[in-house]
C-alpha positions as CSV (number, residue, x, y, z in Angstrom):
1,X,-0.1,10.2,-26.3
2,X,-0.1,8.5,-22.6
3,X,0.0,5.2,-22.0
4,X,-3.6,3.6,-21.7
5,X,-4.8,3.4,-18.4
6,X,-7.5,0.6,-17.5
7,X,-11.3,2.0,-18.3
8,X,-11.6,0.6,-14.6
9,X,-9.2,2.9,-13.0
10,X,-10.4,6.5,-15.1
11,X,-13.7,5.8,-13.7
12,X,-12.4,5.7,-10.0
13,X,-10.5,9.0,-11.2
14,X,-13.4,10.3,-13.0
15,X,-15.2,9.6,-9.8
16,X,-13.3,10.6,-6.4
17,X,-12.2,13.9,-9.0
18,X,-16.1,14.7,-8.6
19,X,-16.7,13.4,-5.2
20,X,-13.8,15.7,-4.0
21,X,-15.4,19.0,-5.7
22,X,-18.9,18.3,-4.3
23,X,-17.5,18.1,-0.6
24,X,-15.3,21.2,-1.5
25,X,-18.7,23.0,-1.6
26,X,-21.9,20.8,0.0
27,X,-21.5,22.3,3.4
28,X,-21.4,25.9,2.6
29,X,-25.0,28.1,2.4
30,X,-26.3,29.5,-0.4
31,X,-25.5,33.1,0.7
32,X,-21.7,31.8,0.6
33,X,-21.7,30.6,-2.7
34,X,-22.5,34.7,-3.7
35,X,-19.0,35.6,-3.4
36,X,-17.7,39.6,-3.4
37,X,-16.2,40.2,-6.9
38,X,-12.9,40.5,-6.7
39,X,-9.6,39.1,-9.2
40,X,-8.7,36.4,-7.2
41,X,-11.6,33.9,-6.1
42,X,-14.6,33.0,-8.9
43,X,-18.1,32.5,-8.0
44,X,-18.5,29.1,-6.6
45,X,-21.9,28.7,-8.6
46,X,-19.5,29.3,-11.5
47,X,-16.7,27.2,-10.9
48,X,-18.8,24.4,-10.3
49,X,-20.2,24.2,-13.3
50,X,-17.2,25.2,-15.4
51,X,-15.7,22.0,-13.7
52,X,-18.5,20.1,-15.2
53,X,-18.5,22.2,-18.8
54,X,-14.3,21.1,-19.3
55,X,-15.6,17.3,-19.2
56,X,-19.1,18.2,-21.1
57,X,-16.2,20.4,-24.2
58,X,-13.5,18.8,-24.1
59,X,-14.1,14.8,-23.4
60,X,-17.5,14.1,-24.0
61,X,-18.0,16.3,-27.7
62,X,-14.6,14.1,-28.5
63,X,-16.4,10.9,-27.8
64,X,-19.5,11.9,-30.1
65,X,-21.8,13.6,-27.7
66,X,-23.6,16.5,-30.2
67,X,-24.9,19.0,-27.6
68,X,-23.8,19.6,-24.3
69,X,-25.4,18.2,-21.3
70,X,-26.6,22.2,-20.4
71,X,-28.7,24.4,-22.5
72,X,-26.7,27.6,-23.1
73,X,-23.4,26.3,-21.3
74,X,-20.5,27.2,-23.7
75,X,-22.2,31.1,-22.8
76,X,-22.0,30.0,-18.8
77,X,-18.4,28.5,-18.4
78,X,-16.7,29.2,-20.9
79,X,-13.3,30.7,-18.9
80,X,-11.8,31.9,-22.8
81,X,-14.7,33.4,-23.8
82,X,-16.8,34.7,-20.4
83,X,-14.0,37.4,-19.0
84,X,-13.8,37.3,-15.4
85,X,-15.4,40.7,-14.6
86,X,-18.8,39.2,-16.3
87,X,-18.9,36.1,-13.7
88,X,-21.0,38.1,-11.7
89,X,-23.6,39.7,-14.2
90,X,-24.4,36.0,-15.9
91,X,-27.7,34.1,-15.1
92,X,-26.2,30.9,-13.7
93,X,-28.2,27.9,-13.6
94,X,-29.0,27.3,-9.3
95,X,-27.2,25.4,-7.0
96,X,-29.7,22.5,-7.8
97,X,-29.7,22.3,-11.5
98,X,-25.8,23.2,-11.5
99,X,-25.1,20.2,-9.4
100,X,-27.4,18.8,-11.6
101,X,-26.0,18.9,-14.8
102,X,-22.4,17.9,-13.1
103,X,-23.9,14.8,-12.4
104,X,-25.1,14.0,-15.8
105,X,-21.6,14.8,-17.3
106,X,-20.2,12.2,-14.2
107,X,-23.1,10.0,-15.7
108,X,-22.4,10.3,-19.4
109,X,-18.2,10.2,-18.7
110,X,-18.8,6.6,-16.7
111,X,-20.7,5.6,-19.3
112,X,-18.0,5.5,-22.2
113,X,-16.2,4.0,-19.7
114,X,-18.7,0.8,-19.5
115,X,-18.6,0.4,-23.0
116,X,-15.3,-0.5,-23.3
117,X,-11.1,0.4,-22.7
118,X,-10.9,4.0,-24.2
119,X,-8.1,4.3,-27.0
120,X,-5.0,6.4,-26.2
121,X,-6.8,9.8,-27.3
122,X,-9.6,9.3,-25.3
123,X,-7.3,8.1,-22.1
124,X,-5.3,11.3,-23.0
125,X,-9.0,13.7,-22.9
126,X,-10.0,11.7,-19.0
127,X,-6.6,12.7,-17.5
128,X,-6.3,15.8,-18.9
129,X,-10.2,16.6,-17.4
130,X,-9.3,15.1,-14.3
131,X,-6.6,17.1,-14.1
132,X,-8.6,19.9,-14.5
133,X,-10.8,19.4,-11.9
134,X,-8.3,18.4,-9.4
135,X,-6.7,21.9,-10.4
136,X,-9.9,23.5,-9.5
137,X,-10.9,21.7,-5.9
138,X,-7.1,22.8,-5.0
139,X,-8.7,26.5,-5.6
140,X,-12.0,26.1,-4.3
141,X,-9.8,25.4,-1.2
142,X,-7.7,28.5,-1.7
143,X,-10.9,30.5,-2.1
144,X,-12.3,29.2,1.0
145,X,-9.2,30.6,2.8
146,X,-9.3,33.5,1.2
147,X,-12.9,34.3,1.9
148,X,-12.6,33.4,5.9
149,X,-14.9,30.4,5.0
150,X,-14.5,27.0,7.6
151,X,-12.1,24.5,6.8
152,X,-13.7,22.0,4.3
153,X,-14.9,19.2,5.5
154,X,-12.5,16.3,4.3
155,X,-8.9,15.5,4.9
156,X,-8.4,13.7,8.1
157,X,-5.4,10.9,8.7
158,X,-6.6,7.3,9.0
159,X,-5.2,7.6,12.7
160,X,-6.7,10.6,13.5
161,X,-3.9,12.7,13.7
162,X,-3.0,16.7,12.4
163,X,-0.8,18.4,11.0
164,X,0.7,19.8,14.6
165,X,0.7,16.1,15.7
166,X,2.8,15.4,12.7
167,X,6.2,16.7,14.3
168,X,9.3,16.9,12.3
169,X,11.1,20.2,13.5
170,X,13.2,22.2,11.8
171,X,16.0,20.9,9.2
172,X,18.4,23.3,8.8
173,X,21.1,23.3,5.9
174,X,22.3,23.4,2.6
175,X,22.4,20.6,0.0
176,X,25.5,20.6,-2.6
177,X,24.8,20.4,-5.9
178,X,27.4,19.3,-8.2
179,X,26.0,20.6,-11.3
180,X,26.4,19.5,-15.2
181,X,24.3,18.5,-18.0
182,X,20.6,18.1,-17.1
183,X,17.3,17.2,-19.2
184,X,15.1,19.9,-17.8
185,X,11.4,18.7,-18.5
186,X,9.5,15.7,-18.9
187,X,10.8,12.8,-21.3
188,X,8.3,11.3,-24.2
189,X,7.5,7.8,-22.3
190,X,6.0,9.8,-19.5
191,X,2.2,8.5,-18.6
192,X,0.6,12.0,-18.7
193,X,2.0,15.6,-18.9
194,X,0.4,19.1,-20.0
195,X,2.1,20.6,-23.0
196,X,4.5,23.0,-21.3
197,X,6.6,20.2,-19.7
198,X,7.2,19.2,-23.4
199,X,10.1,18.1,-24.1
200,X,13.1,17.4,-21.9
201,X,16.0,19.7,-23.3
202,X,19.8,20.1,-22.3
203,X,20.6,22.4,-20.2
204,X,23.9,23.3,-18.3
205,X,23.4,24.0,-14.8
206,X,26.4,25.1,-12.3
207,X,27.5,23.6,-9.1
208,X,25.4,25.1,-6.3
209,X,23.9,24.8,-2.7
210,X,20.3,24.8,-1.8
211,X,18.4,24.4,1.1
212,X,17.6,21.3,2.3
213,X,14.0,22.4,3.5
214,X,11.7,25.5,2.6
215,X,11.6,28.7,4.6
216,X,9.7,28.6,8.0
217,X,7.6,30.7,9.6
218,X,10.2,31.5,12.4
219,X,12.7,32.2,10.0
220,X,10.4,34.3,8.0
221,X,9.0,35.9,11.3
222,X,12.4,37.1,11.4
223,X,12.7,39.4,8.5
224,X,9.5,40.4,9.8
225,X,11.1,41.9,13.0
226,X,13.8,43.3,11.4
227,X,11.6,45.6,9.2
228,X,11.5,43.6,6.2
229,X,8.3,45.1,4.8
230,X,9.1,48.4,5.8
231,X,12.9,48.8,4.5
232,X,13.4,49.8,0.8
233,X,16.5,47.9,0.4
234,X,15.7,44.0,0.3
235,X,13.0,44.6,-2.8
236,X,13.0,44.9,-6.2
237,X,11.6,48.0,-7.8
238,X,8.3,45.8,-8.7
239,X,7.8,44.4,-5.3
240,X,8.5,47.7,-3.9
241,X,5.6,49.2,-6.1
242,X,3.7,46.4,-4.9
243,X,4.2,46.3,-1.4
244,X,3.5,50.2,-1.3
245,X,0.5,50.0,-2.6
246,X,-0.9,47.0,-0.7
247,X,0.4,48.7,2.4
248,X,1.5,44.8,3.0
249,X,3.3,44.8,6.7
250,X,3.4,41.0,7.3
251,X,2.0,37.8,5.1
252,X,-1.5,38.4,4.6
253,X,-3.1,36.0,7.0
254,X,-0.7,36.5,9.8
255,X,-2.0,38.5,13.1
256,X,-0.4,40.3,16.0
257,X,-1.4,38.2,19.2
258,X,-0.5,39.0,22.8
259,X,2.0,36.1,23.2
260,X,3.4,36.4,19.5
261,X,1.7,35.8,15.9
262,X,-0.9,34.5,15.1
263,X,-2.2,33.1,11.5
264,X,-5.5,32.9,10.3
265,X,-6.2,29.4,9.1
266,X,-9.7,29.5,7.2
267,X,-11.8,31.1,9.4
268,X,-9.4,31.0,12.7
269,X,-6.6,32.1,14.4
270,X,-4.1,29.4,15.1
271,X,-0.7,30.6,17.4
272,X,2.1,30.8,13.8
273,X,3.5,26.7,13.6
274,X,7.4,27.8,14.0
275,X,8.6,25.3,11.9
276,X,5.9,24.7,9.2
277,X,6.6,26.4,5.5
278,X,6.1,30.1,5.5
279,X,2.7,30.3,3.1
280,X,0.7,32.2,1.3
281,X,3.7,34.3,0.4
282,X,3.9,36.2,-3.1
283,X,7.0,36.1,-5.1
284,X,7.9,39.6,-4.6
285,X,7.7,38.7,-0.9
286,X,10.3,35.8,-1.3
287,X,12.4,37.7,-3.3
288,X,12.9,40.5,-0.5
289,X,13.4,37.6,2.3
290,X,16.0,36.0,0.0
291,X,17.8,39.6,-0.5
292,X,17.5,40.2,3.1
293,X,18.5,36.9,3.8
294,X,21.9,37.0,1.5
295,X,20.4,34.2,-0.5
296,X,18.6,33.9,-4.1
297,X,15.6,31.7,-5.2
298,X,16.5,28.4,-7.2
299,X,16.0,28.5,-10.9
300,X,13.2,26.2,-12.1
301,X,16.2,24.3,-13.7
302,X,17.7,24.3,-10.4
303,X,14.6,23.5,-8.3
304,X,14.2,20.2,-10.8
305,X,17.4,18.7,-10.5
306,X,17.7,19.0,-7.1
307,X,14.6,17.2,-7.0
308,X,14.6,14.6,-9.6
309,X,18.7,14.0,-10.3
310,X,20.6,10.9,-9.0
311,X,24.0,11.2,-7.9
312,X,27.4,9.4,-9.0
313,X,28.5,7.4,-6.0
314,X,31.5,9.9,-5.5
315,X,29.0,12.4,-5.6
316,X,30.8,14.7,-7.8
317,X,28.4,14.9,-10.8
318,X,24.9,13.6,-11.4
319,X,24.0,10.5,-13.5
320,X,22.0,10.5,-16.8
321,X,18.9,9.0,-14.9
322,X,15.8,11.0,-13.6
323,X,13.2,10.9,-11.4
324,X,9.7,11.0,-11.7
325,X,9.2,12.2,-7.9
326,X,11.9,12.8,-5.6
327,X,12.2,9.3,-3.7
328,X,11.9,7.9,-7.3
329,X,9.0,6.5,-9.7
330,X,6.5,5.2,-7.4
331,X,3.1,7.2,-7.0
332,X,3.3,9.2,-4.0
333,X,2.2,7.6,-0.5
334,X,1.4,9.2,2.7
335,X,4.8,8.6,4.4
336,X,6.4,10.1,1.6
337,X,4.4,14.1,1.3
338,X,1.9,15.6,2.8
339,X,-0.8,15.7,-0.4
340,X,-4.9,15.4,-0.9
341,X,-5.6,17.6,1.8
342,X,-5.4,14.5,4.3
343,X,-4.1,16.7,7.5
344,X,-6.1,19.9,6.4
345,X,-2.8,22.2,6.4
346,X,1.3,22.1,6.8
347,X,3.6,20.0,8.5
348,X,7.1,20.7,10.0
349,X,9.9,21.2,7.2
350,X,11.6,18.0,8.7
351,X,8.7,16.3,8.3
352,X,8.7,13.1,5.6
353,X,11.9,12.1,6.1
354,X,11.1,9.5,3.4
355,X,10.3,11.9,0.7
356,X,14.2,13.1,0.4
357,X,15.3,13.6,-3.2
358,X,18.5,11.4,-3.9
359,X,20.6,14.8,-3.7
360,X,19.1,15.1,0.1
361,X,16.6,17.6,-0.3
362,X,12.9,17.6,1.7
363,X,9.8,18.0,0.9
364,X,10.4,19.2,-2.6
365,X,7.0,17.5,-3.2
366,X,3.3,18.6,-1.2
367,X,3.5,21.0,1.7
368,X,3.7,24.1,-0.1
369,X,4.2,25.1,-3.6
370,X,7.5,26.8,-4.0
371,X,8.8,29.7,-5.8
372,X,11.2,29.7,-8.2
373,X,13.2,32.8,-10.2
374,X,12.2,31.9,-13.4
375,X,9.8,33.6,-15.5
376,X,7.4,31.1,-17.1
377,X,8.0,30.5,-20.8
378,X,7.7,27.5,-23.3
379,X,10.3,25.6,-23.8
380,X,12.2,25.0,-26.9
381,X,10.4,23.5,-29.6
382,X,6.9,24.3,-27.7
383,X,3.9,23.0,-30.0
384,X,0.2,23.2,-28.6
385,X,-0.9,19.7,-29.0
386,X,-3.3,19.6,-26.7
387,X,-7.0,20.5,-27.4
388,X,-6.8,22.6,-24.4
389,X,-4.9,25.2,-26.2
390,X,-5.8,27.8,-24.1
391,X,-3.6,25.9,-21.0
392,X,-0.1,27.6,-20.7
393,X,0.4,29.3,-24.3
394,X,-1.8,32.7,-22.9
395,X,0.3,33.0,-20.2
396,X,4.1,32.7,-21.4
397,X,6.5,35.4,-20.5
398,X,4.5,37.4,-17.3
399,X,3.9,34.8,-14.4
400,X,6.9,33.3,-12.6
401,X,7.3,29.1,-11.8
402,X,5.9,27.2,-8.9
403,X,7.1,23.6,-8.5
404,X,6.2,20.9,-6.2
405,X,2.6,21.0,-5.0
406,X,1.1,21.6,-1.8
407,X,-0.9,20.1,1.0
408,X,-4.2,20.8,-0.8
409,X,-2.8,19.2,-4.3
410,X,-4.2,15.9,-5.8
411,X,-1.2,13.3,-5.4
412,X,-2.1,11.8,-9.3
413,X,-1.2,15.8,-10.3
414,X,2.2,16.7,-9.1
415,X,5.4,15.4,-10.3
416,X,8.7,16.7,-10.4
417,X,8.3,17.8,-14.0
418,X,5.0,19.7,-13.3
419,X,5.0,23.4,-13.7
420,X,2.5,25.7,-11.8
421,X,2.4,29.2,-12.6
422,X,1.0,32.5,-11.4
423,X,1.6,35.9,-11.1
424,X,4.2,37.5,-8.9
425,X,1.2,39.2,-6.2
426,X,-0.8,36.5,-5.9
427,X,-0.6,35.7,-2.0
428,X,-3.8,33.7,-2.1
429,X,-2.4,30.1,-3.4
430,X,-0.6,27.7,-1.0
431,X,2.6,29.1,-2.1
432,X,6.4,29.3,0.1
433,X,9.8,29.1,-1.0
434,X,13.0,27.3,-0.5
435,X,16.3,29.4,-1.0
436,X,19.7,29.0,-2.5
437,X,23.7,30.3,-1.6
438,X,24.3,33.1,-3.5
């Protein structure tokens, strides 16, 4: 069970968690809510109200609430029970009465709230929904890319300034790991964490080198130019399969220009940022640049101690003490990652100098999502104590690890512990890769 958190401070979660879906989706037309059916966006009619229907299940039923807040929503938004395919066919409520009914579950959640500090289970049930929904506005904002819809309209720096603005170059280099004993996964006195980062574990990790920053586009542009889609060699026989049958030439959003590439962001082309994160890349895609490259993904085991391990002060071997984000414990900032879509895109790999893990790496948390080699599967002694049973126990064994969050992720979701995971041909999340020596 978490830690309680003040009723005062859910409600501001509860809150900017539904503020931040309804700009996701206020300035786009009717028509563009109808989205093609296809396996990688939902309709936005939909998701909006399945957002609503995880607080209406999940929190409010827990809390005494005998019917839900919608006639006929478990047959709506229910994602376990509606398959994907049927999204399409089902008689959704309209924009109006969908937007609607989210208000009355925002109504109904504050309202618990005013009646006095929630116990630990109920604490437990307001993260884990906000945590949904944050999930969900980060892929309302992945849809929007992938359909060639504007940029939403949020984000935005306190001093005005973007992403290009932001600066940071390149940073080049390895890292040297020393290795030993590490806890992979979150300890018991964390404040929140979904049941597949339970429980931290031993496990014995060898010295190695990893790179200080993620992949670029420049450096990616590179296997580009040297055939790297078209050569057998550099893939495995999946990706191969995979990139013959998409046809794939370059990453998916990137374009031919008459000076150099191009990259569609949203719904224009932008010249390619050399020294922001390669995105939207699929994990078959990083594997070939890493095999090209001479160099291998991290390991999730890897990828975490890197970010979250303390050195001795010889440097030699790592300390029994971990950390909840890179730079340590404290919540992230905005001088520390680029998170909650606040600049709207990436920033230069030497950007957020402040950020550094104690073992000198960059970035390891927001800009992009990152790849890692391993294969997502429970770790040992994995029990489903969660009422969202449905969250990680479906998906063990076929879709691979993504740590560290990107641009577009909520700053009160990430940590270094956190484990995203999709399937290996999915080029539509925020998603790049940092490399390791072979």
């Amino acid at each position: 069970m978490p830690t309680i958190v003040a009723a005062a401070e859910l409600a501001r979660m509860v809150t900017d968690a539904h503020e931040r879906t309804i700009a996701l989706v206020h300035d786009l037309a009717d028509t563009q809510l109808v989205v093609p059916q296809t396996e990688i966006v939902n309709p936005f009619l939909w998701e909006l109200g399945h957002a609503a229907f995880f607080y209406d299940v999940f929190l409010l039923r827990t809390l005494g609430s005998s019917t839900f807040l919608l006639e006929g929503a478990e047959s709506f938004y229910d994602s376990f029970k509606v398959d994907h395919c049927d999204r399409w066919g089902l008689p959704l409520p309209s924009r109006k009465n969908t937007l609607e009914y989210k208000n009355r579950v925002l109504e109904s959640a504050l309202k618990h709230l005013d009646s006095g500090q929630p116990g630990a289970e109920a604490t437990y049930l307001y993260l884990l929904s906000v945590s949904h929904e944050d999930m969900h506005g980060e892929a309302f904002t992945y849809m929007r890319q992938t359909l060639e819809y504007p940029a939403p309209e949020l984000g935005i720096t306190e001093d005005g300034s973007s992403a290009r603005e932001i600066g940071g170059g390149p940073w080049l280099g390895d890292v040297e790991i020393p290795g030993g004993m590490f806890q992979l996964g979150a300890t018991a006195d964390s404040p929140f964490v979904f049941d597949n980062e339970k429980w931290a574990h031993p496990v014995h990790i060898a010295p190695f080198r990893i790179a200080r920053a993620p992949v670029t586009n420049s450096e990616f542009a590179e296997f580009v130019s040297d055939r790297g889609y078209l050569r057998r060699e550099p893939w495995s026989p999946q990706g191969w399969v995979w990139r013959t049958k998409t046809g794939a030439q370059q990453p998916v959003y990137w374009h031919r220009g008459q000076n150099g590439w191009l990259r569609r962001h949203f719904d224009r082309l932008v010249p390619l940022e050399a020294h922001a994160p390669i995105l939207h890349v699929n994990w078959y895609e990083a594997e070939a640049y890493c095999r090209w490259a001479g160099r291998r993904l991290p390991t999730e085991a890897e990828w975490e101690m890197a970010a979250s391990a303390e050195p001795t002060p010889d440097g030699k071997s790592i300390t029994g003490r971990k950390r909840r984000y890179p730079w340590g414990d404290e919540p992230p900032t905005p001088e520390r990652a680029n998170l909650d879509s606040r600049l709207l895109g990436c920033v230069d790999v030497g950007a957020y100098a402040a950020g550094d893990s104690a073992l000198g790496c960059r970035q390891m948390i927001g800009n992009t999502w990152e790849w890692t080699a391993s294969p997502f599967f429970p770790f040992p002694g994995f029990i489903v104590d969660s009422p969202y049973r449905e969250y990680s126990a479906p998906w063990f064994g076929y879709r691979k690890v993504l740590k560290g969050g990107a641009w577009a992720t909520r700053s009160r979701l990430v940590r270094n512990t956190f484990r995203n995971f999709f399937l290996p041909d999915r080029r539509d999340v925020f998603a790049g890769f940092r490399t390791c020596a072979l």
